[in-house]
N, CA and C atoms as a LAMMPS dump frame, in Angstrom:
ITEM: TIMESTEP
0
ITEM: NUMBER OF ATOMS
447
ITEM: BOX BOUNDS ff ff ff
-5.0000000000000000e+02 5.0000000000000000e+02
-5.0000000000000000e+02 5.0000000000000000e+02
-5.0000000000000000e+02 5.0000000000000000e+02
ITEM: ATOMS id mol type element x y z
1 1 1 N 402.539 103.765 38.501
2 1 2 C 402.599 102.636 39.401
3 1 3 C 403.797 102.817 40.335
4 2 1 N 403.604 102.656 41.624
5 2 2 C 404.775 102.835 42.557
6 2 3 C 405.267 101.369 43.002
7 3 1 N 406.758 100.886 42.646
8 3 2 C 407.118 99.619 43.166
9 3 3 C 407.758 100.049 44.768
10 4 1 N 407.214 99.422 45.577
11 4 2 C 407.677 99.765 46.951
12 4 3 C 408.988 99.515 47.144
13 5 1 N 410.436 100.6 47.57
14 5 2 C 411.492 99.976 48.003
15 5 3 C 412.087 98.683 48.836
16 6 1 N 412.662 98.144 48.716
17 6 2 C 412.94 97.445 49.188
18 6 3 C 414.727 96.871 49.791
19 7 1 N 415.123 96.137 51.207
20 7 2 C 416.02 95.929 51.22
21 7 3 C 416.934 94.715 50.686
22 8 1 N 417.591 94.283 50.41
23 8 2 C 418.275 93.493 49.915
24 8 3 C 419.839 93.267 50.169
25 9 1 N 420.052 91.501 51.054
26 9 2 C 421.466 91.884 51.554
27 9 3 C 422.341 91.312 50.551
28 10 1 N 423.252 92.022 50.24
29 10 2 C 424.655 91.414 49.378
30 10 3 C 425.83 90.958 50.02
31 11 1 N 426.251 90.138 49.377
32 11 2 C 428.008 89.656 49.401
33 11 3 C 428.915 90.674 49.685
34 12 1 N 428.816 91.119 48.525
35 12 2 C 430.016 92.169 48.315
36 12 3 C 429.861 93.166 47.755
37 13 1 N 430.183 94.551 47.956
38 13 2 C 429.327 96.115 47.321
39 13 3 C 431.296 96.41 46.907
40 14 1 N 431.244 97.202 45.414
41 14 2 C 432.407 97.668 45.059
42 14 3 C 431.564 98.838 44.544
43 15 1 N 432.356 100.144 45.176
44 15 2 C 432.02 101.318 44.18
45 15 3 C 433.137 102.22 43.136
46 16 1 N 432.616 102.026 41.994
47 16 2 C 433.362 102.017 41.102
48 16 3 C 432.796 103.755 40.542
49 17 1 N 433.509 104.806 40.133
50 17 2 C 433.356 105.519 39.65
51 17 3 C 434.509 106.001 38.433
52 18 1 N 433.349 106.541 37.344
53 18 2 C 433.999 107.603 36.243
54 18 3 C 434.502 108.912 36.25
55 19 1 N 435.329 109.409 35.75
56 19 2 C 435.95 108.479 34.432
57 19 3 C 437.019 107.179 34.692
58 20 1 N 437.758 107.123 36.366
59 20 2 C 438.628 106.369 36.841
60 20 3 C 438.947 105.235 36.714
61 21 1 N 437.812 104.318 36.986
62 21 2 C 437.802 102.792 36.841
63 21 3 C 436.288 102.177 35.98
64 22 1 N 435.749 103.219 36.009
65 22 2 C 433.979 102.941 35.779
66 22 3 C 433.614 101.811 34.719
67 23 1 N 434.561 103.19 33.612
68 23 2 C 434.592 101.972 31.859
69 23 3 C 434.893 100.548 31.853
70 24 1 N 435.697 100.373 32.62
71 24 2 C 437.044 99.308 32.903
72 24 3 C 436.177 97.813 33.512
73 25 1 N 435.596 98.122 34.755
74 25 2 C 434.825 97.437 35.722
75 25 3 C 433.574 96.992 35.136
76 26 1 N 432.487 97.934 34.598
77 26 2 C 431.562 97.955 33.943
78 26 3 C 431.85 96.703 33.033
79 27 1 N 432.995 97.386 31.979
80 27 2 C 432.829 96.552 30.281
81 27 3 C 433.655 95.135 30.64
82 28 1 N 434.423 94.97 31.964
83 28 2 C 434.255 93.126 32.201
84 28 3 C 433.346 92.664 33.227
85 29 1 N 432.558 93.008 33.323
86 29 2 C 431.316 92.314 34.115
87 29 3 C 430.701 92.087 32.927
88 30 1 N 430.134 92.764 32.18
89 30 2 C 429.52 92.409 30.995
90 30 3 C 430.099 91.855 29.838
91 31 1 N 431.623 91.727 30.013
92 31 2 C 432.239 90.896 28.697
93 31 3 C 432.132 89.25 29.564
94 32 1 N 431.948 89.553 30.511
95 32 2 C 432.336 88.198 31.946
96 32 3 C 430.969 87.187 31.865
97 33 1 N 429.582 87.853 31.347
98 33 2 C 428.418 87.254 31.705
99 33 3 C 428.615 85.887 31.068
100 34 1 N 427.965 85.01 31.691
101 34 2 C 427.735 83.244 31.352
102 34 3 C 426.594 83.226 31.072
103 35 1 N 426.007 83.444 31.577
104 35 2 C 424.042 83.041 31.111
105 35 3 C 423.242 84.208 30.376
106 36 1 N 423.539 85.786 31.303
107 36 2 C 422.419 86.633 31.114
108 36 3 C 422.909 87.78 31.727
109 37 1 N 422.356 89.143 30.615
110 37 2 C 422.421 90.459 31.579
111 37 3 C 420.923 90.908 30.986
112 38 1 N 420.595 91.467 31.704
113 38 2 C 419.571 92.597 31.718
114 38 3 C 419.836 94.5 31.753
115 39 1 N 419.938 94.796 30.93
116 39 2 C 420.224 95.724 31.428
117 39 3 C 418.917 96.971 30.822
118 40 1 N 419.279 98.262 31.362
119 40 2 C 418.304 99.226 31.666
120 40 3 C 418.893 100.763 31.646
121 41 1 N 419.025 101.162 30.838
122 41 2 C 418.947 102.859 30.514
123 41 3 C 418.549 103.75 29.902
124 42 1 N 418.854 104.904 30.049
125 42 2 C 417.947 105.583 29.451
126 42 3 C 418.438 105.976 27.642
127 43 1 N 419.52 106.072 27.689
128 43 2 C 420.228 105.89 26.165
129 43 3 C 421.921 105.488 26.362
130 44 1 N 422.272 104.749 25.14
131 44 2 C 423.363 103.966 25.17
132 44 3 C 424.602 104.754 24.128
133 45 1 N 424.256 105.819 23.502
134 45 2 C 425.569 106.598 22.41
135 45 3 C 425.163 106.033 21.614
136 46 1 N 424.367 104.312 21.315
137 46 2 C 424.603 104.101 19.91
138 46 3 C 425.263 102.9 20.049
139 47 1 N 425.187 102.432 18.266
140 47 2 C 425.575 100.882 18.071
141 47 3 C 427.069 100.458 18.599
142 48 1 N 427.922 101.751 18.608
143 48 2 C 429.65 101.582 18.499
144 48 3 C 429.874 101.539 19.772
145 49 1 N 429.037 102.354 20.7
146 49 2 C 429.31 102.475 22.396
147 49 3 C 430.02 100.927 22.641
148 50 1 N 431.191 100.887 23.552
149 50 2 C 431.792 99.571 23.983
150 50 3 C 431.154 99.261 24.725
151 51 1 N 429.64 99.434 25.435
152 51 2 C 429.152 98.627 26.478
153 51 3 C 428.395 97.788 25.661
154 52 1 N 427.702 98.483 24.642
155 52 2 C 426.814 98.181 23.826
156 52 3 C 427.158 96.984 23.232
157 53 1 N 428.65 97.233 22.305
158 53 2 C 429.289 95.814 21.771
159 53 3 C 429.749 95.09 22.486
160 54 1 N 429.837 95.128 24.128
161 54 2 C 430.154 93.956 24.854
162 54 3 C 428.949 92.874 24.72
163 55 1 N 427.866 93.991 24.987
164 55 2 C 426.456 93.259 25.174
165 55 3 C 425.82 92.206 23.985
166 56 1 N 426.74 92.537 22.633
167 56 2 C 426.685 92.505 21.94
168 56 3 C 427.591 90.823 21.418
169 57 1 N 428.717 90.913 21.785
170 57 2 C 429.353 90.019 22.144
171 57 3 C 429.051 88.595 23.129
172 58 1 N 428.634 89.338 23.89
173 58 2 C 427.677 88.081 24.696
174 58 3 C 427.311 87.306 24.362
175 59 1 N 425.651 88.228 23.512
176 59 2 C 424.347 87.407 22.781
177 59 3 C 425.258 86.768 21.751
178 60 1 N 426.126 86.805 21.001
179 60 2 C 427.131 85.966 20.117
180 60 3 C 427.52 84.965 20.996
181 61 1 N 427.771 85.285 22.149
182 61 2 C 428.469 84.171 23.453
183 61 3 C 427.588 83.039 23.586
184 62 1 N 426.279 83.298 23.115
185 62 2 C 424.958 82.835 23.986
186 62 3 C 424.311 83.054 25.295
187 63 1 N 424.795 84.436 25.205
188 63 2 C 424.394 84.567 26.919
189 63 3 C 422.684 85.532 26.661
190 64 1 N 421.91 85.433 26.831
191 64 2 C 420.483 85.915 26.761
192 64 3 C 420.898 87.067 27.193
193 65 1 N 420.36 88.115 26.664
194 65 2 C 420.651 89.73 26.5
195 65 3 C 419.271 90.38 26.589
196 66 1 N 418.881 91.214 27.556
197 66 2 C 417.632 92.004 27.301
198 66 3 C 417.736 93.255 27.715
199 67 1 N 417.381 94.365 26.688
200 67 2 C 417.621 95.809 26.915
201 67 3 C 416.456 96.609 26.873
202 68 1 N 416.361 97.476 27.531
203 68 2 C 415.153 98.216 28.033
204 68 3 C 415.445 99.725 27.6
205 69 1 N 415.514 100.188 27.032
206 69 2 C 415.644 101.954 27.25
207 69 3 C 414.508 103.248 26.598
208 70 1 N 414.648 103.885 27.311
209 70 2 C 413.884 104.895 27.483
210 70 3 C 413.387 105.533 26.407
211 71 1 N 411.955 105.625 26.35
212 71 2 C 411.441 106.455 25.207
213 71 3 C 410.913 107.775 25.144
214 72 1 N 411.808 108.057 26.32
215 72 2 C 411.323 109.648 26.341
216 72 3 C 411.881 110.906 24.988
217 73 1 N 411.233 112.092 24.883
218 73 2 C 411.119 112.411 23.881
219 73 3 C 412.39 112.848 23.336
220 74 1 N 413.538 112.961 24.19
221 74 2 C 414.839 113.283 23.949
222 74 3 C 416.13 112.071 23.957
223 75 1 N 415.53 111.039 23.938
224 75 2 C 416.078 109.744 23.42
225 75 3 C 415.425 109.092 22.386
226 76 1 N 414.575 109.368 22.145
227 76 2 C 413.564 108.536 21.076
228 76 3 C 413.797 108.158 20.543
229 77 1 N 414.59 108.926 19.303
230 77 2 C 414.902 108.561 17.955
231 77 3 C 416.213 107.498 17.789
232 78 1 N 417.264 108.395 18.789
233 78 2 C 418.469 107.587 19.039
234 78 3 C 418.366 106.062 19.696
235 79 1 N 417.313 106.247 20.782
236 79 2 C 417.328 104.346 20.565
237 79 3 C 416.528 103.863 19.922
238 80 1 N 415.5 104.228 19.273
239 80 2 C 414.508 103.402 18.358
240 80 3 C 415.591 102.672 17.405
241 81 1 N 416.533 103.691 17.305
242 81 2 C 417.6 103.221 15.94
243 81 3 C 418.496 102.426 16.445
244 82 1 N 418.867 102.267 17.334
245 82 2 C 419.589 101.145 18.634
246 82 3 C 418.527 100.287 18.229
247 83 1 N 417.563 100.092 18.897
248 83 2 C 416.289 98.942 19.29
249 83 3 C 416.584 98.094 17.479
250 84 1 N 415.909 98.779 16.609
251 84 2 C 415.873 98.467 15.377
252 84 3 C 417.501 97.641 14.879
253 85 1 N 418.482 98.141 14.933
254 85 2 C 419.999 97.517 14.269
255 85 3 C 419.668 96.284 14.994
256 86 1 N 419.876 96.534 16.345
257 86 2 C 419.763 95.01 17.676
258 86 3 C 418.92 94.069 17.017
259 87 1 N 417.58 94.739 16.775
260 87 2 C 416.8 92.989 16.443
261 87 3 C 417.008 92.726 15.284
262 88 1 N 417.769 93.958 14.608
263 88 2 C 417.952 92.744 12.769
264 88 3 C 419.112 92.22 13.253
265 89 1 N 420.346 92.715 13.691
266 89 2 C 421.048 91.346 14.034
267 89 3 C 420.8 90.414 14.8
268 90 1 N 419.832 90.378 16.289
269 90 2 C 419.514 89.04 16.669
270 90 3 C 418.697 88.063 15.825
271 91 1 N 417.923 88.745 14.688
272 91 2 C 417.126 88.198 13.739
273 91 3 C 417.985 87.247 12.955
274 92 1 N 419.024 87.965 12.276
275 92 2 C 419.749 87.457 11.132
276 92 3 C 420.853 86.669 11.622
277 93 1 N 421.125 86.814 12.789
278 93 2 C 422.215 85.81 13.971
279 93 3 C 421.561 84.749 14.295
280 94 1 N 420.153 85.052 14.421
281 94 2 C 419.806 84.039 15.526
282 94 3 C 420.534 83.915 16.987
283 95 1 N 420.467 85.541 17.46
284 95 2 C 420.851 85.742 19.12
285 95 3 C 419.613 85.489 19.893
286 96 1 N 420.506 85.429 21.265
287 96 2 C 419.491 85.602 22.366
288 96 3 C 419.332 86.892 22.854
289 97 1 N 419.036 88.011 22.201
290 97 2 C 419.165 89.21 22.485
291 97 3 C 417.466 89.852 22.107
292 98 1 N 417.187 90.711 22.927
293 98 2 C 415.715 90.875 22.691
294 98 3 C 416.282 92.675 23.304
295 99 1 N 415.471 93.731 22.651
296 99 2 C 416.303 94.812 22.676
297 99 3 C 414.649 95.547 22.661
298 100 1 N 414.012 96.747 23.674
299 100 2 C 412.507 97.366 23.562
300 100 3 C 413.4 98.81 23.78
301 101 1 N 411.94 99.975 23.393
302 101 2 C 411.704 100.968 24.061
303 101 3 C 410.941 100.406 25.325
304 102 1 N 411.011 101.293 26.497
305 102 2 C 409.928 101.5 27.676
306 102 3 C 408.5 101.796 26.575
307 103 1 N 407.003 101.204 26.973
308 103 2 C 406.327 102.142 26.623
309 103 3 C 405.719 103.357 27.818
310 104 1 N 405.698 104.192 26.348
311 104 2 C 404.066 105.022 26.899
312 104 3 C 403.161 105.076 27.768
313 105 1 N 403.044 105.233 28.781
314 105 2 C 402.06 104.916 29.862
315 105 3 C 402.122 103.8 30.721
316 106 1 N 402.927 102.814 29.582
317 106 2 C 403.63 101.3 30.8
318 106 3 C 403.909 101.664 32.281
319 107 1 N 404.464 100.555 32.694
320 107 2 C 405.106 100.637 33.694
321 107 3 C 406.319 101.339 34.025
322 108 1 N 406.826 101.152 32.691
323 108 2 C 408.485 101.999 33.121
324 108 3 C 408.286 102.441 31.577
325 109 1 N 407.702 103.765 32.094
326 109 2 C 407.39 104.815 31.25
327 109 3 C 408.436 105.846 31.253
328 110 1 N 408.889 105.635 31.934
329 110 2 C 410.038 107.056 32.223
330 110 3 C 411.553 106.237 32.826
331 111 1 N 412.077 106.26 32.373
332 111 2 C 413.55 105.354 32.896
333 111 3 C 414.3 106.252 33.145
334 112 1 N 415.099 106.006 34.331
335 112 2 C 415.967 107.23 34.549
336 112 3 C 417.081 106.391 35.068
337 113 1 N 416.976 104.892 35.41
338 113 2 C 417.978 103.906 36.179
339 113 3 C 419.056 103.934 35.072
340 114 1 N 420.16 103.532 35.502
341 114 2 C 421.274 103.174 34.571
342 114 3 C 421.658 101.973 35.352
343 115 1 N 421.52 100.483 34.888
344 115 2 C 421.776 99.868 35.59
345 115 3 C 421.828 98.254 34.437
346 116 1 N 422.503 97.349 35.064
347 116 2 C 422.609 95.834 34.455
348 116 3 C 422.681 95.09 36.084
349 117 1 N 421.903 93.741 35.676
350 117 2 C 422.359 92.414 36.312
351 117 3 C 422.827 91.349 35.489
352 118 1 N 423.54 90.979 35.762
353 118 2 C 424.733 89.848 35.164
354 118 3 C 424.577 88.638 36.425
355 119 1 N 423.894 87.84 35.13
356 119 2 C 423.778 86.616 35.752
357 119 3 C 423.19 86.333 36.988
358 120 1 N 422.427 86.976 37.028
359 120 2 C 421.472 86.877 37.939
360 120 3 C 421.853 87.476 39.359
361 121 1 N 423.294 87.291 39.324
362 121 2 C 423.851 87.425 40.816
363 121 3 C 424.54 88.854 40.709
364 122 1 N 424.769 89.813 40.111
365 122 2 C 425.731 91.113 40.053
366 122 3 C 424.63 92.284 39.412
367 123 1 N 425.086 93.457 40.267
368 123 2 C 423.629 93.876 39.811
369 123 3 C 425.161 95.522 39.708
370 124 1 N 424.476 96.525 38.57
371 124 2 C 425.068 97.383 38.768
372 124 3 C 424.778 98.44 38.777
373 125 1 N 424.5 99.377 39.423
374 125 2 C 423.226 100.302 39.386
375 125 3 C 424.375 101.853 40.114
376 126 1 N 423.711 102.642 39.355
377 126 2 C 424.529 104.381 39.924
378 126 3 C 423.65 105.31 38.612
379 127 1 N 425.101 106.338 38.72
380 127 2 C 424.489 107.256 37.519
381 127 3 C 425.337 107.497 36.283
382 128 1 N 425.982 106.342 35.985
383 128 2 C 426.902 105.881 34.799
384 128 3 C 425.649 105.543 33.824
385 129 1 N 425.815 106.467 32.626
386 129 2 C 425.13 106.175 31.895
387 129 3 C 425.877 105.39 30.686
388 130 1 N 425.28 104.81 29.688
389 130 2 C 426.099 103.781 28.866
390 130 3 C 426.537 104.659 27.579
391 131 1 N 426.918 105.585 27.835
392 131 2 C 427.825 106.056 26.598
393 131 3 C 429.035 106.962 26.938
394 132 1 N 430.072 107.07 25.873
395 132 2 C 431.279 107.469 26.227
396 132 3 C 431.411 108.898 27.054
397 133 1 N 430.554 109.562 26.789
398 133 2 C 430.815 111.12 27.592
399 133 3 C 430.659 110.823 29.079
400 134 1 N 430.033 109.773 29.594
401 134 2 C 429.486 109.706 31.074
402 134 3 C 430.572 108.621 31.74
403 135 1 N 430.945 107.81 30.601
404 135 2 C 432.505 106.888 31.141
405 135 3 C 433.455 107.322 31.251
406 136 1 N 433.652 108.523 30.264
407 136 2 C 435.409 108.887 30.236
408 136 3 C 435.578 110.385 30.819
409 137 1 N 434.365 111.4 30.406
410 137 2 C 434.851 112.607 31.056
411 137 3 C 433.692 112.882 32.158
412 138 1 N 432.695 112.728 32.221
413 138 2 C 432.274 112.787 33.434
414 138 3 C 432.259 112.683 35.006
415 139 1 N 432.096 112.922 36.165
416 139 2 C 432.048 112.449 37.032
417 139 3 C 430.782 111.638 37.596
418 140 1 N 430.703 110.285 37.756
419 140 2 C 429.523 109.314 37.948
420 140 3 C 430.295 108.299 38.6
421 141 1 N 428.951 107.555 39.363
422 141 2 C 429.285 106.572 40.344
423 141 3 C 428.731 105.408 40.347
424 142 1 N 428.855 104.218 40.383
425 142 2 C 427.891 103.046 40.53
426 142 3 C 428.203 101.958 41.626
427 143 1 N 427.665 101.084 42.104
428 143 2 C 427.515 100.42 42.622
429 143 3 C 427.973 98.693 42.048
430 144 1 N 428.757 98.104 42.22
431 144 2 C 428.315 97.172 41.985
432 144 3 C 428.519 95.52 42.953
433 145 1 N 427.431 95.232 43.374
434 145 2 C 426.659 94.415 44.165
435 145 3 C 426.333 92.983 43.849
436 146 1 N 427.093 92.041 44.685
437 146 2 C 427.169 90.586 44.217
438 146 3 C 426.567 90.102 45.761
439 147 1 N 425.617 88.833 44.729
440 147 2 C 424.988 87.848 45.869
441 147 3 C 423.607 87.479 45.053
442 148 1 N 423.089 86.371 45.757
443 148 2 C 422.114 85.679 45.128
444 148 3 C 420.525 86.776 45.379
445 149 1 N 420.219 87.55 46.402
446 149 2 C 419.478 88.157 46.245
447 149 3 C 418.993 89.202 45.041
């Protein structure tokens, strides 16, 4: 399925890149959320990753949490086992946290975005992926983009 690009005007664009500021910027937008993030990648390091336990922190906050990541054949296992920890603790918490693989043939069968919106209004999108090798020694870049659109 092809979603047609589209433009969209923002407030304010900050580009934040790793290893420099990336971790830093990233993990308080998402320690910052009030209502909701969404977020979307293709794998996260795992339960300990600090983006992960921000996100994590949240849904404790009450802020509605929904995670999407990739089930391609070289993430599989590692987030199924993400997906799985997430809903026994939103289970046994009683969070607002709801945690999938992409499927199979779905729509977003193949994820390659690395990206969160926070609160509807902050969107953060580049090629920062959510685990420590791509925050601290890598070189990666993201975007991040405030406004009601």
């Amino acid at each position: 399925m092809r979603v047609p690009a589209e433009t969209v005007p923002v407030d304010r664009t900050e580009l934040v890149v790793a290893p420099d500021n990336a971790a830093r910027v990233v993990g308080e937008r998402v320690r910052r959320a009030e209502e909701s993030l969404r977020i979307v990648q293709v794998s996260t390091g795992g339960r300990h990753q600090p983006f992960v336990r921000a996100a994590l922190r949240a849904a404790r906050g009450g802020v509605t949490v929904q995670l999407l990541l990739s089930s391609a054949w070289y993430a599989r296992a590692e987030n199924r086992e993400l997906v799985t920890w997430l809903r026994d603790v939103a289970d046994r918490e009683h969070l607002p946290l709801s945690a999938k693989l992409a499927a199979p043939g779905g729509r977003y069968e193949k994820i390659h975005a690395k990206g969160v919106i926070v609160d509807g209004e902050r969107v953060i999108l580049g090629s920062l992926n959510w685990n420590n090798n791509s925050a601290r020694d890598n070189r990666e870049v993201a975007l991040v983009m405030e406004g009601e659109a």
